[in-house]
N, C-alpha and C positions, 0 to 999 in steps of 0.2 A: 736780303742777300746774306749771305755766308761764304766764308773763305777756308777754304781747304787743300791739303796736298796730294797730288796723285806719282806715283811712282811710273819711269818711263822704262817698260823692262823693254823696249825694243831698243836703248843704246846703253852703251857701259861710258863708267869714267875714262876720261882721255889715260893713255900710260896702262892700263889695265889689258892686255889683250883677252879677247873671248876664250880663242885657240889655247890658251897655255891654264890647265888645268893645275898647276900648280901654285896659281894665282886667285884668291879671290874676288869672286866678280861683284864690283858693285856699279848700284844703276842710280843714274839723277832722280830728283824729285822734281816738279814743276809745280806752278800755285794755278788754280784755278777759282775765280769768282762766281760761283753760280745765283743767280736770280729766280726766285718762285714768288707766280702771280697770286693772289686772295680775291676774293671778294665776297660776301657775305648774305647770305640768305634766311629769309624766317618761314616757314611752310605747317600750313594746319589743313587736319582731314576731318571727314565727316563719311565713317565714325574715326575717334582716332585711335592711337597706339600703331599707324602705320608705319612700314620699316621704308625708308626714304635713303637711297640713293642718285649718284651723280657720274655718269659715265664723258669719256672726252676724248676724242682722237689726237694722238700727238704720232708722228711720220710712221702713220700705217697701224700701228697697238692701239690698242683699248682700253684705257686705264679707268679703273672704277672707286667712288671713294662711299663710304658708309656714314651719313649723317645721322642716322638716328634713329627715332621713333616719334613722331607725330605727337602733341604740339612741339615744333623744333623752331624755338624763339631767343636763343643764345642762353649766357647765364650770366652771374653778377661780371666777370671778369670782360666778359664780349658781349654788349645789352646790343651790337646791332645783328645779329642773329647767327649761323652756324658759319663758320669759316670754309667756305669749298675752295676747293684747289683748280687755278685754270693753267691752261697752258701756258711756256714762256711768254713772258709780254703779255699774259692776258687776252692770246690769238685764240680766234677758234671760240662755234658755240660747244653747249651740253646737251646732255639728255637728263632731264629729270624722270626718274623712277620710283613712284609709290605702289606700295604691295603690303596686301593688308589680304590672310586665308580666308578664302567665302568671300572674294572679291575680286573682279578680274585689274587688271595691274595696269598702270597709269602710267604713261607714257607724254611726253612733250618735247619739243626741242625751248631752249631758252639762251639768252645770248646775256651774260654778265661779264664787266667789266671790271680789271683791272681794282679793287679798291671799293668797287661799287656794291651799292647797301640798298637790297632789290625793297620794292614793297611785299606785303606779304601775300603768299601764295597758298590759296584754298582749293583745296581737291577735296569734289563728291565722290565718292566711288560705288561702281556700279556693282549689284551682287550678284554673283556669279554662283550657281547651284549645278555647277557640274559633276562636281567634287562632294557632292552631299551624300552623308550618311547613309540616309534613306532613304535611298531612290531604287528605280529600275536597271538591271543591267542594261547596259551604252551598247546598242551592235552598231559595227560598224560596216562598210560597203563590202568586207569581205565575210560577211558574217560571223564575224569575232567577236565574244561577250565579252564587256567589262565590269567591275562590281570595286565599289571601293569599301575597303580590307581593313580601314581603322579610322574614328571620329578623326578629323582634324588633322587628319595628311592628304594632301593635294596631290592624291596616284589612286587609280585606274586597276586593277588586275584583270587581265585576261584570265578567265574560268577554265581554262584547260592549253595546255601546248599546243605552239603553233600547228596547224597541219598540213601534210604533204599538197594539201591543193591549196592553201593558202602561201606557200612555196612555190607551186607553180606559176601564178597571176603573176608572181616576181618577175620569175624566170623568164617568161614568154614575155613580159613589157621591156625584156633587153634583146629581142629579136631582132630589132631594126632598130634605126635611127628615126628620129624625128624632125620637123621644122624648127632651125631654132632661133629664137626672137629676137631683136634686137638686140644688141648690147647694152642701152641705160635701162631697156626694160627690165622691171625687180617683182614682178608678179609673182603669183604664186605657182602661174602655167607656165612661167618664164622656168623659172626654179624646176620645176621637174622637167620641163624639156634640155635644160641644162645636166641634170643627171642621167637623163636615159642616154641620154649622145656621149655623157662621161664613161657610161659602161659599157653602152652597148656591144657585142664581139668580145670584149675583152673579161667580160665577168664566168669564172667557172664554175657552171653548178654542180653540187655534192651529188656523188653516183649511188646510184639506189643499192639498201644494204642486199645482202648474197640471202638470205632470206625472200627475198620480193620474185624471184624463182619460183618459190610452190606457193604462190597467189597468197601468203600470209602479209600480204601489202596492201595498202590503197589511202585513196586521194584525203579518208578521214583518221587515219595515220598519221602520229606524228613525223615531222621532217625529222630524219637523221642525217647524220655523215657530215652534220655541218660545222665551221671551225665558230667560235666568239665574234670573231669578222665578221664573217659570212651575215650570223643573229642581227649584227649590227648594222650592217650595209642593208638588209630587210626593212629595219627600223626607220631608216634615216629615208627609203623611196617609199613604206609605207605614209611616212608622217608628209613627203614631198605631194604622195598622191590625194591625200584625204584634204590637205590644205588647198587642193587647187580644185578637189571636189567641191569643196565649203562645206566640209564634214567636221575639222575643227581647224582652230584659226593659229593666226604666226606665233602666239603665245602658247601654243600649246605640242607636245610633242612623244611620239613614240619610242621607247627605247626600252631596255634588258633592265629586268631587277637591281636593284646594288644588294651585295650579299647579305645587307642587314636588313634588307626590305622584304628579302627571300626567306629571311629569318620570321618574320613578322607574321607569314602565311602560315606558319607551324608551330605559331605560338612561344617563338623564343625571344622575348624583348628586352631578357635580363640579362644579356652573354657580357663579358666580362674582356677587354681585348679593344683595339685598334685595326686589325686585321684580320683575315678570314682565317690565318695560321694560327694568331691566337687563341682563336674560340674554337677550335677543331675538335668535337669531339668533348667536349666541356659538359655539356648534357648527355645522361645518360640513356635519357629515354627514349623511347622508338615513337614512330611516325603516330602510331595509336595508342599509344598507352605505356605503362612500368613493363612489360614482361612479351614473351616471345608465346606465341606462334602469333601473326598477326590475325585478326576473325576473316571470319566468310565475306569475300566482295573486299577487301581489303585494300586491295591493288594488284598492280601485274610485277609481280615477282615473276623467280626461279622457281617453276613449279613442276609438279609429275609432270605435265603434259612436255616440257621443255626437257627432260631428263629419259621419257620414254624414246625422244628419236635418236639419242646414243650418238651424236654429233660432238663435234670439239666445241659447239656451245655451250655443253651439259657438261660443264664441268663440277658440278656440284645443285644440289636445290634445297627446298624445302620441305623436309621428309611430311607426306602425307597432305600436302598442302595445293588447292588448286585455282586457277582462277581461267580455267579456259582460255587462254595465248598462252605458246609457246615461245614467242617471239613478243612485240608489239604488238598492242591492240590497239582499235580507233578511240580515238580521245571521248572522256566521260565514258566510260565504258562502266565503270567502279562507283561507289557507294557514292567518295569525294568526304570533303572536309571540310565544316564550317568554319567561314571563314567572314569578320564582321556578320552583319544580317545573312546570309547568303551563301552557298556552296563554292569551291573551287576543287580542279580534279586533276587528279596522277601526280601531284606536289610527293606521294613517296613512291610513285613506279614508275612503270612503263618508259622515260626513258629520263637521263640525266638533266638536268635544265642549266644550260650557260649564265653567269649571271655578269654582270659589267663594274666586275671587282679584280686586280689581282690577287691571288693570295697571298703575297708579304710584299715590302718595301724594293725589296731588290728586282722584282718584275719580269719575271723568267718564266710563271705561270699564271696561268687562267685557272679562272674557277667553276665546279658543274658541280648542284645542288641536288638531292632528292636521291632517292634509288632506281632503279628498272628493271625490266625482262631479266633481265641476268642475276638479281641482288638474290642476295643467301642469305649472308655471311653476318652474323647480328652486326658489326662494326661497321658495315653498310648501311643498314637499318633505321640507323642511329638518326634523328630529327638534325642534331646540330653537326655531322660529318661533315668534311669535305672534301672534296676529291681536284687534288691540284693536275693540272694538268700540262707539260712543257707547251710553250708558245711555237706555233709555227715558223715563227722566225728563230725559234732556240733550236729546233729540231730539224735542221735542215730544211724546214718548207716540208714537213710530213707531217698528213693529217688523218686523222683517225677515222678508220672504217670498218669500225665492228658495227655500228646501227645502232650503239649505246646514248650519242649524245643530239639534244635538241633542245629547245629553248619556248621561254615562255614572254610576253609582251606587257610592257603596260602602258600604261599612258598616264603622263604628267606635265606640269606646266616647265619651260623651259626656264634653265634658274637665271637668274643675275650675275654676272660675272662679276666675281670683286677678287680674283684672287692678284691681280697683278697693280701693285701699288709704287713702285719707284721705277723712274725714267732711266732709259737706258742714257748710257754714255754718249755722248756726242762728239764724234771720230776729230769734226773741227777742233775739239776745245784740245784733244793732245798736238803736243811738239811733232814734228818732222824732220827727220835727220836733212841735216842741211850739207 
């Protein structure tokens, strides 16, 4: 227990009126007792150096606490083992959480009390080779390659941008509504029938770019026209659909690069920053190499062919330089870039790639990686650029339709919540004007 004061700004000292600004307002203080529950746990793995967490519902949040790393047996000060934090009173079970990389991640519910000093707890963990080095690209039921990009990160890259017909199967499974399950039902068919009746009617697909007119479009084209959102809401029904496939399991999930991970596919691991504004442009080199013109097969730049039709597209190119599209071209179309064991493609053309980063603290833009159809301009070029972009909610609800921007997938294990650590206020424990 611990005794502390809280300040009551919803009354003032008697004799003090609010009204009269000439007056200093001051406000009571009131004492509050608060109580937090303990009880103590010892937890060893096989193999160890597992990272061991404790999650715990208190009126609706999820509060997560980090015990350690495997063998987690207390120390001289606490010899009965780690101190976990329960709910007031010591109400309510947990979930125990061990996760160890090249291992799928342990799960249990457990019930400790108040004070109480568990016996010790041994978890085998099973090995999981999803995530391996050297393996085969992962396809999946939409025919999406994945290839994982560096030893010892637990992520998936898709080998080329999403494309327009992998955008479609979206689009066409929010045609109608579906039957939906029960209410306690928590399936995995429950969960996507619960999403498709969340959007169905109400979700707006991106309008084919002004390009797609003189047939320089089709279904193995990348999707353009689409907002961060849009990438994201793909993500969250592709990961609903493949779970209820049994293609991959609750633990596992599809979602948009984070911009350092988009970094990693171009070989930038040393950038220097906290944020995508920081590292803008920090390296100097291009997609391919120290110097300009990019080689033959390079990517799909601004090229003659884009320059020849004398449109307001062609606002400039690449003197002498060609890559056969004018516009977009179907994904893999180019050399590509080694990337770990294995290729990935268009990371500097063809079109801008969304990534699930803001670009600074203040959160007014979104972030698009790589260059495309359009790129020239060496500053474009550039591996470490970035291209901030106003938020549809900053900009009035306007969203861009040049054909410049689309997005790339990957797949990773869903993380552990531990960011939320102190209880909120409880409304009972303030005064009430009486």
């Amino acid at each position: 227990q611990w005794f502390e004061f809280k300040l009551d700004k919803r009354r003032f000292i008697g004799g003090l009126k609010e009204e009269d600004p000439k007056k200093r307002k001051m406000h009571p203080f009131y004492a509050v007792v608060r109580t937090r529950a303990y009880a103590y746990l010892r937890i060893a793995s096989k193999p160890a150096g597992a990272n061991v967490y404790v999650q715990r519902i208190h009126k609706g949040e999820v509060y997560s606490q980090t015990l350690g790393q495997t063998p987690i047996e207390g120390d001289d000060a606490e010899e009965r083992g780690v101190r976990v934090e329960l709910n007031p009173k010591g109400q309510g079970g947990l979930k125990l959480i061990v996760e160890l990389p090249g291992f799928r991640r342990y799960e249990r519910s457990i019930v400790l009390r108040m004070n109480e000093v568990s016996d010790e707890i041994l978890v085998a963990l099973e090995r999981e080779n999803l995530f391996d080095y050297q393996r085969e690209p992962l396809e999946n039921s939409l025919g999406m390659q994945f290839i994982p990009v560096r030893e010892n990160l637990e992520l998936l890259a898709s080998i080329w941008e999403t494309r327009q017909s992998d955008f479609d199967a979206f689009v066409e499974s929010l045609a109608e509504k579906i039957p939906l399950p029960k209410r306690p039902d928590k399936s995995a068919a429950a969960d996507y029938a619960r999403f498709i009746n969340r959007w169905a009617g109400t979700f707006t697909p991106p309008l084919p770019p002004d390009f797609a007119d003189d047939g320089a479009y089709g279904p193995e084209h990348p999707v353009v026209n689409v907002t961060r959102g849009d990438a994201e809401l793909f993500c969250l029904w592709l990961t609903l659909r493949e779970r209820k496939e049994g293609e991959i399991g609750a633990g596992h999930h599809y979602r948009l690069p984070s911009d350092s991970e988009w970094s990693i596919f171009v070989g930038l691991e040393g950038e220097i920053g906290e944020w995508p504004m920081d590292k803008h442009g920090q390296d100097e080199g291009f997609f391919w190499g120290p110097q300009m013109p990019p080689p033959v097969s390079g990517g799909n730049f601004a090229d003659v062919s884009l320059a020849e039709l004398g449109s307001l597209d062609a606002d400039g190119h690449l003197v002498g330089y060609e890559d056969g599209a004018a516009f977009t071209s179907p994904v893999a179309s180019y050399a590509g870039r080694s990337v770990g064991t294995q290729k990935m493609y268009d990371l500097e053309g063809n079109v801008l790639e969304w990534v699930a980063s803001d670009y600074s603290p203040f959160g007014q833009y979104d972030v698009a990686r790589g260059a495309c159809w359009k790129s020239f301009d060496d500053n474009h070029l550039k591996a470490s650029v970035r291209q901030p972009v106003r938020k549809p909610s900053q900009s009035g609800g306007g969203v861009d339709t040049s054909g410049l921007y689309g997005f790339r997938v990957v797949l990773a294990k869903v993380p552990v919540i531990v960011d939320k650590k102190e209880e909120p206020e409880s409304v009972a424990e303030e005064p009430t004007e009486e």
